[in-house]
C-alpha positions as CSV (number, residue, x, y, z in Angstrom):
1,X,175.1,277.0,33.1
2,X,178.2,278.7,33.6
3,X,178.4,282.2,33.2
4,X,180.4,284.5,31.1
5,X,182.8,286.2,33.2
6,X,183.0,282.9,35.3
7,X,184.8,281.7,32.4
8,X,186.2,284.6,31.4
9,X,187.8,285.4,35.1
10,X,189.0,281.3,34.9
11,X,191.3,282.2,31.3
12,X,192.6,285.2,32.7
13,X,193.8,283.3,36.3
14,X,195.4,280.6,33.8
15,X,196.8,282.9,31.6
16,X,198.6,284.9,34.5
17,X,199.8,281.9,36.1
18,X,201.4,280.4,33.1
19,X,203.1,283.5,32.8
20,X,204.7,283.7,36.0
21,X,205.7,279.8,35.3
22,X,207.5,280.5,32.7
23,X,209.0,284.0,34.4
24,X,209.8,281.3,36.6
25,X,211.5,278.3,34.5
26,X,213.0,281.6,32.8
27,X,214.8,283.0,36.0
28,X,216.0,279.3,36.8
29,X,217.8,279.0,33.3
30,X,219.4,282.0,34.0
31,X,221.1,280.9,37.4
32,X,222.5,278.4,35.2
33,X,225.7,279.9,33.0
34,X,226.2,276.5,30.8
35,X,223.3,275.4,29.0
36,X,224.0,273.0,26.7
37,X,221.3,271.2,24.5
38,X,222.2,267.9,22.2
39,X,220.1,266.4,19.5
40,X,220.8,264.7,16.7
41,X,220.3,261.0,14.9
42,X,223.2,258.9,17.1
43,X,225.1,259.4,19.7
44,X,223.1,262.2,21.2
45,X,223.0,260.2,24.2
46,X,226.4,259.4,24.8
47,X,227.8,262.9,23.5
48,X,225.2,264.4,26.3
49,X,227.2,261.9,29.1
50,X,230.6,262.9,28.2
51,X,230.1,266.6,27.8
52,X,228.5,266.5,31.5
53,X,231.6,264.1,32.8
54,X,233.9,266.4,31.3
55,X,232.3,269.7,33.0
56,X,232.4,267.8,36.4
57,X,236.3,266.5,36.2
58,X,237.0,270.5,35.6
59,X,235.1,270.9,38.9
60,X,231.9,272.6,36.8
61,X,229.3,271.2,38.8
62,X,226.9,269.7,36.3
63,X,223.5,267.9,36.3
64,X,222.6,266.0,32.8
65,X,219.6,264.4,31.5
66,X,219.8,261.9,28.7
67,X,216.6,260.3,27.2
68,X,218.3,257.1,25.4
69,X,217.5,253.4,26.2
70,X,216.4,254.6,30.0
71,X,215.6,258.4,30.6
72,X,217.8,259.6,33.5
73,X,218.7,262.7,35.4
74,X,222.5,262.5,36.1
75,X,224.0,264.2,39.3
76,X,227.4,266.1,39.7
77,X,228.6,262.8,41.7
78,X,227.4,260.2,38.7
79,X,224.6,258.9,40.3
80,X,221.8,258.3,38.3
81,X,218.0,258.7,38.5
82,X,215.0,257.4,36.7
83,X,213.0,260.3,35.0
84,X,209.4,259.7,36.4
85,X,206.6,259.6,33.5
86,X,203.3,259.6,34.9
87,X,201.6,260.8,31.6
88,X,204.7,259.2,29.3
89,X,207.5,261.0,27.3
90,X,206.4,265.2,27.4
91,X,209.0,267.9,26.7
92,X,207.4,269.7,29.9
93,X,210.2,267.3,32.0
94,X,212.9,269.5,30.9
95,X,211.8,272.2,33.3
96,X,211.6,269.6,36.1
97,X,215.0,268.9,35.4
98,X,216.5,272.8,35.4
99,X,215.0,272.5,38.8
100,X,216.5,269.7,39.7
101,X,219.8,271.0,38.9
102,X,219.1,274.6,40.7
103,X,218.6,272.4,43.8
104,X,221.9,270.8,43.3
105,X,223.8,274.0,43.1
106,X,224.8,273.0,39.5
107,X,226.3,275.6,37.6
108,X,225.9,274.3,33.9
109,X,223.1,271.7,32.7
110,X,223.3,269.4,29.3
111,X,220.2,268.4,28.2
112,X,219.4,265.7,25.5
113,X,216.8,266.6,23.4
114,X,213.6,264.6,23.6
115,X,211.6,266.0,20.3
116,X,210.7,264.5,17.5
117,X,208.4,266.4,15.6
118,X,209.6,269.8,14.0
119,X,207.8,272.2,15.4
120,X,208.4,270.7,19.1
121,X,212.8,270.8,18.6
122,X,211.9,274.5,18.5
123,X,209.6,274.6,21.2
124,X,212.3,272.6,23.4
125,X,215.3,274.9,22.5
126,X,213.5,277.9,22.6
127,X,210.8,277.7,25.6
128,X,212.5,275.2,27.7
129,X,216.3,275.1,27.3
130,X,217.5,278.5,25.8
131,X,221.2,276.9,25.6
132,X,223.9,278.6,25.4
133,X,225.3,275.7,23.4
134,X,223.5,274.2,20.5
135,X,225.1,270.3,19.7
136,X,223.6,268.4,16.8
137,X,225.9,265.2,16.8
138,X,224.5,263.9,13.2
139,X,221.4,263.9,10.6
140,X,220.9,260.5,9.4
141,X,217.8,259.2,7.7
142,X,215.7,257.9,10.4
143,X,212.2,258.5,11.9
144,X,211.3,259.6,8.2
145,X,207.5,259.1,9.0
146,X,208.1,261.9,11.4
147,X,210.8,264.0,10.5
148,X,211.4,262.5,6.6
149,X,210.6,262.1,4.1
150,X,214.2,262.4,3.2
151,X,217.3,262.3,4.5
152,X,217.6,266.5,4.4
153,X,214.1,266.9,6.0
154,X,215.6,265.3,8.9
155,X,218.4,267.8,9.0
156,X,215.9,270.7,8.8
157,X,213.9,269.2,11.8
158,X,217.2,269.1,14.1
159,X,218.3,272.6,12.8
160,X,214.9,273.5,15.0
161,X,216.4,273.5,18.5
162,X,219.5,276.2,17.2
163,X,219.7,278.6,19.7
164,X,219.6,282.0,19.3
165,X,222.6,284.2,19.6
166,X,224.8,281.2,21.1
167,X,226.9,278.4,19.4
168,X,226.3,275.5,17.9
169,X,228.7,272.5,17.2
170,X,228.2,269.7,15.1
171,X,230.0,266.3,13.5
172,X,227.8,266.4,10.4
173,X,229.7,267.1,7.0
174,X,226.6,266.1,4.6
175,X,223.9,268.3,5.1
176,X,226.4,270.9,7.5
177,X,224.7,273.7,4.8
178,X,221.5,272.9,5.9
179,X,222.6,274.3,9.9
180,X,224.9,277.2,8.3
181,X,221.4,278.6,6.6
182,X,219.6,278.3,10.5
183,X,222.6,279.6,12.6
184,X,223.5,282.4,10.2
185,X,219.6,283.7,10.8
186,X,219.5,282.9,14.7
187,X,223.2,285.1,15.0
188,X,224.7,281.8,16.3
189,X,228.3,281.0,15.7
190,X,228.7,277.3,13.9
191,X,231.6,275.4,15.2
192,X,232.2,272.5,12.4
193,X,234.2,268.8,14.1
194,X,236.0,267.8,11.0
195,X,237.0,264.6,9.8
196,X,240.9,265.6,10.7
197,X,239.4,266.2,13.9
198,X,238.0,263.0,14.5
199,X,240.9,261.7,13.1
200,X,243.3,263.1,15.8
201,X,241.4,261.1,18.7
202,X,244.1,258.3,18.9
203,X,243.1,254.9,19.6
204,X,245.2,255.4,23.2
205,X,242.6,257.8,24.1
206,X,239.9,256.2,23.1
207,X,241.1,252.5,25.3
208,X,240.5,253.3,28.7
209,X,236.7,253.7,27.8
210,X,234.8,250.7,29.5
211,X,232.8,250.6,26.5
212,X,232.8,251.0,22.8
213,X,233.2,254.7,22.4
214,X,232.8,256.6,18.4
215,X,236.0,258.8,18.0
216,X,233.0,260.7,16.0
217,X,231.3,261.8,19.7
218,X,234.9,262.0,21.7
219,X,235.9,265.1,19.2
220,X,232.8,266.5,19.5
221,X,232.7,266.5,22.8
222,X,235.9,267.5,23.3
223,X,235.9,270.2,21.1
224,X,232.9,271.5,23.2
225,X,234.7,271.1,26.5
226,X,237.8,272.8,25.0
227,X,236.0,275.5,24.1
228,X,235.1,276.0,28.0
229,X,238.9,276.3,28.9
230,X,238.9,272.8,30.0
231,X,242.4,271.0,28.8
232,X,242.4,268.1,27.0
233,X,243.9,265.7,29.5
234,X,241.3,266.9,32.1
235,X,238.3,266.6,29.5
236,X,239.3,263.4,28.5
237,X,239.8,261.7,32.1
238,X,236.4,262.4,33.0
239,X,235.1,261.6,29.7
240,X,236.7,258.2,30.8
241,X,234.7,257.9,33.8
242,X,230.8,257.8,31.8
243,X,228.9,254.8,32.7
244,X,227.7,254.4,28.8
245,X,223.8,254.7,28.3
246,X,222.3,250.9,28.3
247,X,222.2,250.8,25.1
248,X,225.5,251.5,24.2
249,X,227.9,249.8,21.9
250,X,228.7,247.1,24.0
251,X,230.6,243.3,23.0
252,X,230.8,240.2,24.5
253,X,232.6,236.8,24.5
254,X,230.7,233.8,25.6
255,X,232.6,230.5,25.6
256,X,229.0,228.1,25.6
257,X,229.4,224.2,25.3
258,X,232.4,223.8,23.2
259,X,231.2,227.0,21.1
260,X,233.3,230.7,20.7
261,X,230.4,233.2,20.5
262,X,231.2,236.7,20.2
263,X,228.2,239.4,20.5
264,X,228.1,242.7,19.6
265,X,225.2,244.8,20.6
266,X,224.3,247.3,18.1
267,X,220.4,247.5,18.7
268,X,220.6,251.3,19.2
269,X,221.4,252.2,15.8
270,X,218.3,252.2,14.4
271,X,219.1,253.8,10.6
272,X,220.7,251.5,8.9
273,X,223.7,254.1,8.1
274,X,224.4,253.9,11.6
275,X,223.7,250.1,11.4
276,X,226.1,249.8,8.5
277,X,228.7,251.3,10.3
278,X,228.7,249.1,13.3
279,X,228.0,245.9,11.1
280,X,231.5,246.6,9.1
281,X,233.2,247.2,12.0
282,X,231.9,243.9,13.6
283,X,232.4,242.4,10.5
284,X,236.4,243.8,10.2
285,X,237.1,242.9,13.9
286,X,235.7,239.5,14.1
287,X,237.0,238.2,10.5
288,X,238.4,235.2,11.7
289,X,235.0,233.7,12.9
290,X,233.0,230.7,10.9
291,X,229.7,232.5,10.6
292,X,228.0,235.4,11.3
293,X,224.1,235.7,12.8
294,X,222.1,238.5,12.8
295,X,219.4,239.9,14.9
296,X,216.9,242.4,14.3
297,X,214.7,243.5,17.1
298,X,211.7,245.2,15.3
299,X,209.0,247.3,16.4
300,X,205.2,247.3,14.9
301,X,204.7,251.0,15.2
302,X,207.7,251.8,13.6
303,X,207.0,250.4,10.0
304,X,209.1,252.8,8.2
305,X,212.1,251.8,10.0
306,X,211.9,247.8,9.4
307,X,210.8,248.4,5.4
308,X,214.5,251.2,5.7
309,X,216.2,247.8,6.9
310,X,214.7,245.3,5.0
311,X,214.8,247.1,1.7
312,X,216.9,250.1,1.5
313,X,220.2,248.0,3.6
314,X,221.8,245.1,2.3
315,X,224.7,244.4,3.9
316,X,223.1,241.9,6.2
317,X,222.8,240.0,3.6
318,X,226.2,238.1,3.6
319,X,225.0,236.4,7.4
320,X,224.3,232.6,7.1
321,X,221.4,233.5,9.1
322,X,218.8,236.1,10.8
323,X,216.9,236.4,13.6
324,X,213.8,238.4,13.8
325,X,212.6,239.1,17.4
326,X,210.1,241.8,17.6
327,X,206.2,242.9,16.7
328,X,207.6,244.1,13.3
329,X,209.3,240.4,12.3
330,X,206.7,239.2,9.8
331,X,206.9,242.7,8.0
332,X,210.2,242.3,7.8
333,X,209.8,238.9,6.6
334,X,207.7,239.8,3.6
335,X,209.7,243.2,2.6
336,X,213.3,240.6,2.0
337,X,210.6,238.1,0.5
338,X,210.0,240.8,-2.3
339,X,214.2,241.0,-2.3
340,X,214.6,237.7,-3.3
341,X,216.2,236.5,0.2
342,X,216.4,233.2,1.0
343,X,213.6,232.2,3.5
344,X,215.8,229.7,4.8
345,X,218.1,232.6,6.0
346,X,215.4,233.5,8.6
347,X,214.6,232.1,12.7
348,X,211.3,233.9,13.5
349,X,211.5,234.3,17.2
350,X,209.2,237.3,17.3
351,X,206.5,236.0,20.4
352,X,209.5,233.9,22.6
353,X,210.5,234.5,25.8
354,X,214.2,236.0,26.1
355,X,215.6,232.6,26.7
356,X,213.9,231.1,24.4
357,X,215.1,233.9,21.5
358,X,218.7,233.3,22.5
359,X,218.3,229.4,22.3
360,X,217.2,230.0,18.6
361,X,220.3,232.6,18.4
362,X,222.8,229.7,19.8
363,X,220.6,226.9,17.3
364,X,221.8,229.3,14.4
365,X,225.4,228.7,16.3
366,X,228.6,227.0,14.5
367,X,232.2,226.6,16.3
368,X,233.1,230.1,16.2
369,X,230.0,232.7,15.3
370,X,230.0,236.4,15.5
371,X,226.1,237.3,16.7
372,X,225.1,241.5,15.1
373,X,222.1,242.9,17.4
374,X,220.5,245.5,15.0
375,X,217.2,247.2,14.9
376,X,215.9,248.7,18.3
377,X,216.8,248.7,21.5
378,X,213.7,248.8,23.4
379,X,211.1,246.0,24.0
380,X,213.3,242.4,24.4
381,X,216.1,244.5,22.9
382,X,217.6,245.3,26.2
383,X,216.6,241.8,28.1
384,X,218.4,240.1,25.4
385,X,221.8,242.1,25.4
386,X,221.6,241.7,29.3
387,X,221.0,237.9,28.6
388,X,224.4,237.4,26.7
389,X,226.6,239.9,29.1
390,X,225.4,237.4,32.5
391,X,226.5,234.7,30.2
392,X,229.9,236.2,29.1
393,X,233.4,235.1,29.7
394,X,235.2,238.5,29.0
395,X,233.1,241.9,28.3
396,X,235.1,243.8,25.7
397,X,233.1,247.0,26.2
């Protein structure tokens, strides 16, 4: 058997050299001036890309890490690299990355954050990050069965990762009380982006974006880079070189056989506040069209997100039809059954290849049809909206 102080010698060796790790990680978050940690419902991702893009234009040298569609460690010259998960998705990588941007020479870092459960946003800001700038983009009612069960919950769960003594912007309006309570006890100054704010990105600033870009995550962003001296015309060139996150906004035109088909991906926004949002401006832009389809991408293990969809949204309501791709389609299925929605309404393409899923897309097809990815972006999510951009005549965004 083992002995005693065999085991007792073994603790106290892995005690002292987690301590001198985190001495470690500690020192290296030091040599970086600019730490700057995003969280939030949406946007998170693409707020993190044009804060970093910003910094760099102002000749900041800056390394970011967003944890979207793809994880990826972003360089000071816009190359990007794929996050390496041998053991899967751990809030551990965020040191790798602070070393990653030490051996880069970077002097600020802006880290999406990765955590869903409570206790681990607090962990992340506080063990890992220690930012200098708190930025919570939104709280929006999603991943309840983690975070929920209400809308406010979800809001108390981001206001985790605050940082202490530091600053801490945000977009939110309805539950901005909720982060006033937090920051006021962690001595961090609150920096509010307000609707007149948002407002004042003009759409001439927002067209030389190769993508679909929220004036909601320009203002934040800019008010963030502002904040660091950076002008506004400066900020907002380099916010205008991001390569968006794959799962991005995105539209496309397809001219297919005689057919006008115009896609808009929306699979990232998975609450259906977000989902609204995107499906009314689809809606308002494309008005002229003969039908609308919708997809939704669904995911098994994410039951509380397909029954928020199905039950709690009804604006998808007024498409002739849907699409349900995914593990999570006959759920789905059943929860608008119990709606009274037509059954007719529905194409169940949940176990088709992608080809196959965008035959039944272009079956559900009339002269002119404007085609609403919803749901989740992962699984055939991504292979689907990479299916339709090969295919397209003009890409919008």
């Amino acid at each position: 058997m083992v002995g005693f102080d065999y085991i007792l010698g073994l603790t106290c060796l892995l005690l002292i050299l987690g301590i001198v790790e985190g001495w470690a990680h500690k020192r290296q978050l030091e040599m970086l001036p600019i730490r700057i940690h995003v969280a939030g419902t949406r946007g998170k991702s693409s707020v993190t890309r044009l804060i970093a893009s910003g910094l760099n234009e102002a000749g900041i040298k800056t390394v970011a890490k967003t944890t979207g569609t793809l994880a990826r460690t972003i360089l000071p010259d816009g190359r990007e690299l794929p996050v390496y998960r041998p053991a899967g998705a751990n809030i551990i990588e965020q040191k790798r990355i602070t070393s990653v941007a030490r051996s880069f020479g970077a002097q600020a870092i802006v880290m999406e954050c990765m955590a869903l459960q409570p206790l681990l946003h607090w962990i992340s800001e506080k063990k890992m990050v220690r930012a200098t700038h708190g930025v919570i983009t939104n709280a929006r009612a999603d991943h309840l069965d983690v975070m929920g069960p209400g809308e406010v919950d979800v809001a108390k769960a981001l206001a985790g990762m605050i940082p202490v003594e530091g600053m801490l912007y945000t977009a939110e309006q309805k539950h901005l009380g909720v982060f006033e309570e937090a920051a006021n006890e962690r001595r961090t100054r609150l920096v509010g982006v307000g609707q007149n704010e948002i407002e004042d990105i003009t759409d001439q600033e927002i067209e030389p974006f190769s993508y679909t870009e929220h004036k909601e995550n320009v203002a934040l962003a800019l008010k963030i880079l502002m904040d660091q001296g950076i002008d506004r015309e400066t900020a907002l060139r380099g916010m205008w070189k991001v390569k968006p996150d794959p799962g991005a906004l995105s539209e496309f035109h397809l001219e297919f056989f005689g057919r006008d088909i115009y896609f808009v991906n929306g699979f990232a926004a998975n609450d259906p506040d977000s989902t609204f949002k995107i499906w009314d401006y689809a809606v308002s832009k494309y008005s002229d069209v003969d039908s609308i389809v919708g997809i939704f991408n669904l995911r098994g293990d994410r039951p509380s997100r397909t029954q928020q969809m199905a039950q709690d949204a009804n604006f998808w309501h007024s498409a002739n039809k849907i699409v349900l791709m995914g593990t999570g389609s006959h759920l789905f299925h059943r929860l608008a059954a119990k709606r009274n929605v037509d059954p007719a309404k529905f194409v169940l393409a949940n176990d088709e290849r992608t080809e196959e899923i965008f035959e039944a897309i272009l079956g559900a097809c009339t002269k002119k049809t404007l085609v609403i990815g919803m749901g989740n972006i992962g699984g055939k999510g991504l292979d689907l909206v990479q299916f339709f951009k090969n295919r397209c005549k003009l890409e919008y965004a």
